[in-house]
N, C-alpha and C positions, 0 to 999 in steps of 0.2 A: 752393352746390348740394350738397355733400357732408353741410354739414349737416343740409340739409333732409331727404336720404337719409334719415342714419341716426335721424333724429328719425321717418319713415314708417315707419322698422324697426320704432320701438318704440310706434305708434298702432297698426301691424300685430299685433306683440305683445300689445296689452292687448285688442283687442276677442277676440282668439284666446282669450283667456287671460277674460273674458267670458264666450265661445261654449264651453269646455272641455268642457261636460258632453257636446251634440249632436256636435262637431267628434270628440271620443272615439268615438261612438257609430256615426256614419258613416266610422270609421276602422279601426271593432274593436277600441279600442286601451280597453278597462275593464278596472282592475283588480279585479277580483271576490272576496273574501275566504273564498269558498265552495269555491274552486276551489282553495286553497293552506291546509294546515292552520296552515303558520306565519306566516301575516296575522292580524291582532286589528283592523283599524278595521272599521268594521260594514258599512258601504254599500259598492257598485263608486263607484271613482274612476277619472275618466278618466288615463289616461299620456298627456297630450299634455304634458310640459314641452317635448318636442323640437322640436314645433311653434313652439312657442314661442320657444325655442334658434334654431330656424333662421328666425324670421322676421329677429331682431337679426346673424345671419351672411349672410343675401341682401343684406340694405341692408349690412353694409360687402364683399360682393363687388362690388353692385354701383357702390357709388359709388367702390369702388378703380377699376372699366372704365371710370369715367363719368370720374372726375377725375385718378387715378394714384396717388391719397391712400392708403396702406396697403398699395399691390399685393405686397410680399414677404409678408403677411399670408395670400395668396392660394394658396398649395396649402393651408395648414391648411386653410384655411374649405371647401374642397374636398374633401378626404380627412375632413374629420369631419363634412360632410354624408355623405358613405357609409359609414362607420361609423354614423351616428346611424342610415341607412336600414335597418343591418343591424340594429340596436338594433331598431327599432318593425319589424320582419319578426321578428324571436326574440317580441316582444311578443305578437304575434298566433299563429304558429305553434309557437314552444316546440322553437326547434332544440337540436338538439347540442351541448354544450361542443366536439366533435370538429371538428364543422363550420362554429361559432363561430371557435377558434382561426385555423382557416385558412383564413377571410376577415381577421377581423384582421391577420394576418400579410400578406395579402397587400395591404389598403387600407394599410399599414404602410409596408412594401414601396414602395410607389409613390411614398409621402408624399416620402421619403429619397429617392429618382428624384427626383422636381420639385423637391424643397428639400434637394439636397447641403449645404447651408449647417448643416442640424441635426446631421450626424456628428459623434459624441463620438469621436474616436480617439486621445486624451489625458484623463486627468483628473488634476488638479491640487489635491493639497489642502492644509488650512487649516495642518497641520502641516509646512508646507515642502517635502512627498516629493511625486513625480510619476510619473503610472502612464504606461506607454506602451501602447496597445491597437492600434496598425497601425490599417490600414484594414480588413480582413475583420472584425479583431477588434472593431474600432469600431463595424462595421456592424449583426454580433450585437448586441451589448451595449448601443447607441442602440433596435435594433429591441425588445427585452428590456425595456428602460427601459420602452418607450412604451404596448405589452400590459400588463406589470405595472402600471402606473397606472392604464389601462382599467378592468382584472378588479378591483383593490383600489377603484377609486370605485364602481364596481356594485356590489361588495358589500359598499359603504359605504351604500348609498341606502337603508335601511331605519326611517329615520325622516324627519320633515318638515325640511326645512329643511340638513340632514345636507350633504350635497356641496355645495348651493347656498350655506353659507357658508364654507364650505371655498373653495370657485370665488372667491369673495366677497373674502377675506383675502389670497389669492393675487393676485388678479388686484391691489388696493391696493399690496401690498409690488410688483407688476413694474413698474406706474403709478412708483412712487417711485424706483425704477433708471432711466428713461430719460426723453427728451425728444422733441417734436417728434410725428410719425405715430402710432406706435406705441404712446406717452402716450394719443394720443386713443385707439386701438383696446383700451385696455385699460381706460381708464375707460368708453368706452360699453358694452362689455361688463358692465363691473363694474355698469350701468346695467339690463340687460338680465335680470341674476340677481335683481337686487333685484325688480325688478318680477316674475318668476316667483316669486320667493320671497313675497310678497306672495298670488300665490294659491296657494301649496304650506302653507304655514304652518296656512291653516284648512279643510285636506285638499280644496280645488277642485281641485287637480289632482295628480298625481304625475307627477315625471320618466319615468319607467319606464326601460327600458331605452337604449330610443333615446337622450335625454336625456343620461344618466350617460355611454353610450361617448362621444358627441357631446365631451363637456364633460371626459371626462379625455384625452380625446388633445389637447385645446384646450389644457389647463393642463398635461402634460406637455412639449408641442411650445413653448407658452412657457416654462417651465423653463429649457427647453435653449438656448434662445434668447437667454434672460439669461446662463446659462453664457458662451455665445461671441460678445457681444456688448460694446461701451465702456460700461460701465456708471460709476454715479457712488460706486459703490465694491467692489472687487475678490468678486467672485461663485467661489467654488471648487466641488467637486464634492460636499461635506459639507456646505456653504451649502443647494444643492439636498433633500440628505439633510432637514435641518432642515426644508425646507420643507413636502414632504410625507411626513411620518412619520407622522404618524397612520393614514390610510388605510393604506401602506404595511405600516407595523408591525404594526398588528392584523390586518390581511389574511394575513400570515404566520404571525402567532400561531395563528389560527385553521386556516388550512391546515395546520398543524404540529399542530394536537391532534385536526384531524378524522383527520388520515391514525396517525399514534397508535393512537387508538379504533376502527381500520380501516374508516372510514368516506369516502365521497367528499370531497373536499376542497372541491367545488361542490355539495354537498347543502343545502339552503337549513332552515337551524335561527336558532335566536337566542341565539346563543352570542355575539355580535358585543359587545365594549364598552357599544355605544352604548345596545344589548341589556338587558346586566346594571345599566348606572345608570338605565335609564328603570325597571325595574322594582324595585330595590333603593333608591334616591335619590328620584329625583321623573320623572314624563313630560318636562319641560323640561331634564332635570340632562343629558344626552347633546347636545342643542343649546349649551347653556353651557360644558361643557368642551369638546367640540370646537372653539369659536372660541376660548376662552382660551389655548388650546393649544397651536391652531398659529398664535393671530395673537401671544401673547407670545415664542414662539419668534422667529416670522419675523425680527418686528422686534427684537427681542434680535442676531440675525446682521446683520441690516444696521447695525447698530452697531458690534456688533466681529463682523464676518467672521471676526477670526485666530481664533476659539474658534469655531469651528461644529462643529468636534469634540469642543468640553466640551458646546457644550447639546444636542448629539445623543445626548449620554450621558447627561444630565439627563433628556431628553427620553425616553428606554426607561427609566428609574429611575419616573420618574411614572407610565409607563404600566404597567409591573410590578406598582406599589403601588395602581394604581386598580382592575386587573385583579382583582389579590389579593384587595382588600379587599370587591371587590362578588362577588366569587365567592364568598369566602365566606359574607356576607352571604345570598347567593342560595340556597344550599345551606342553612341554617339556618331563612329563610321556607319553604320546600320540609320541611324536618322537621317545623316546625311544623305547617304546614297538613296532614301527614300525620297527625302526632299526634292533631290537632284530628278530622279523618275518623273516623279509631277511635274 
């Protein structure tokens, strides 16, 4: 029975994923490139990836009620349906970061209510040392955790395929840490991206909003999960770090040089990485390095965990030098094609 579920999950999935263009359309949910100076694809695409996200999270809610199979799975899938809903509501309306924040915080908030299981109020790292963070302290810095991955996959989503293999890489390396329920909830998920990434790839659809929050509080609240869970080989708090750096790192990077330039830190430019190598490298070169990156990290750390603090350092060493090098790049075609005007 359970697999039948999650098998309807994902028929429900692909005819959506089909239907994208009208299902958009009677949704409000088109992204319009008319409407945003710093879009480049040419046509409105729909944002329904969330739709789609949430048809693969109903089928394993529901076959958690129906069977039992996954039920600790079950406030995520709940609380990131309500973040996704606040997602495709920002999609259509164009709320507030102000008022963004604190619903996040507070779908957050609750998650941590239903599943005290996810408080970090220790972390433990690869170097021997051990932090002690209390319980209030725990509670911040878990809730911190889980916004900051949020806002850094959203403002990861600006190419195809972008967070989808990101989700992708991730969801494989938690699939390889455990056994039994969970194994399966992360492989049919890891089922679930594919087949969206399939119509994201040759722009039928985009995540949008809804999507992205949907799928980083997923992959955050897993994280954390593997942190505090018998894994099949010791998970520390720099393990985590390794996992998602990318998004992470350049999300800060970025926030650090808009706020600099005294500019909003959420003002939508293309300053992003992924940014500077589609347009310096090749359109594909921001897909290629992102999964290189964090899937030869990943599993680099699940090999030898005791270093997740050397390849986390490797790991900002590459992104320095990638950053570097297409910035300047970027800065040099920009000369040129001035030159060339003149």
């Amino acid at each position: 029975m359970y697999e039948l579920i999650l098998f309807l999950g994902l028929i429900f999935a692909f005819v959506a994923g089909l239907k994208a263009k009208p299902v958009g359309v009677a949704m409000g949910l088109l992204d319009d490139p008319k409407a945003e100076a710093h879009k480049k694809h040419a046509d409105a695409v729909p944002q329904v990836g969330s739709v789609l996200l949430f048809c693969g999270l109903v089928a394993l809610a529901v076959g958690a009620f129906v069977t039992g199979k996954g039920a600790g799975f079950l406030p995520v899938i709940l609380c990131a349906g309500m973040l996704g809903a606040l997602g495709i509501i920002d999609d259509r309306l164009k709320l507030s970061w102000g008022r963004r924040f604190i619903l996040m915080w507070l779908i957050i908030a609750a998650l941590l209510f239903l599943f005290p299981g996810l408080l970090i109020d220790q972390l433990s790292w690869s170097w021997g040392q051990m932090t002690d963070l209390g319980f209030w302290g725990g509670i911040g810095f878990t809730a911190l955790c889980l916004v900051g991955l949020v806002i850094a996959l959203n403002m990861m989503d600006g190419f195809n395929g972008g967070i989808l293999s990101q989700g992708i890489v991730w969801l494989l390396v938690f699939s390889s840490l455990v056994t039994g329920e969970m194994m399966v909830v992360f492989l049919y998920l890891t089922l679930v991206l594919l087949l969206i990434l399939g119509f994201n790839l040759p722009s039928r659809l985009f995540m949008g909003d809804g999507g992205a929050y949907a799928l980083g509080l997923i992959m955050g609240a897993s994280a954390i999960m593997m942190y505090g869970a018998e894994t099949s080989v010791p998970i520390y708090a720099d393990t985590i770090v390794v996992w998602l750096a990318l998004p992470v790192f350049d999300c800060l990077r970025v926030i650090a040089r808009r706020k600099i330039k005294g500019l909003s830190p959420f003002l939508p430019q293309r300053d992003h990485l992924h940014h500077l190598l589609m347009k310096t490298v090749h359109p594909w070169a921001a897909l290629v390095f992102s999964v290189v990156y964090t899937g030869a990290a990943g599993f680099a750390a699940l090999k030898r965990p005791d270093l997740s603090w050397l390849i986390v350092l490797v790991q900002l060493a590459v992104l320095a030098l990638a950053v570097f090098v297409t910035s300047k790049r970027a800065s040099m075609e920009d000369r040129q094609k001035l030159a060339a005007a003149e």
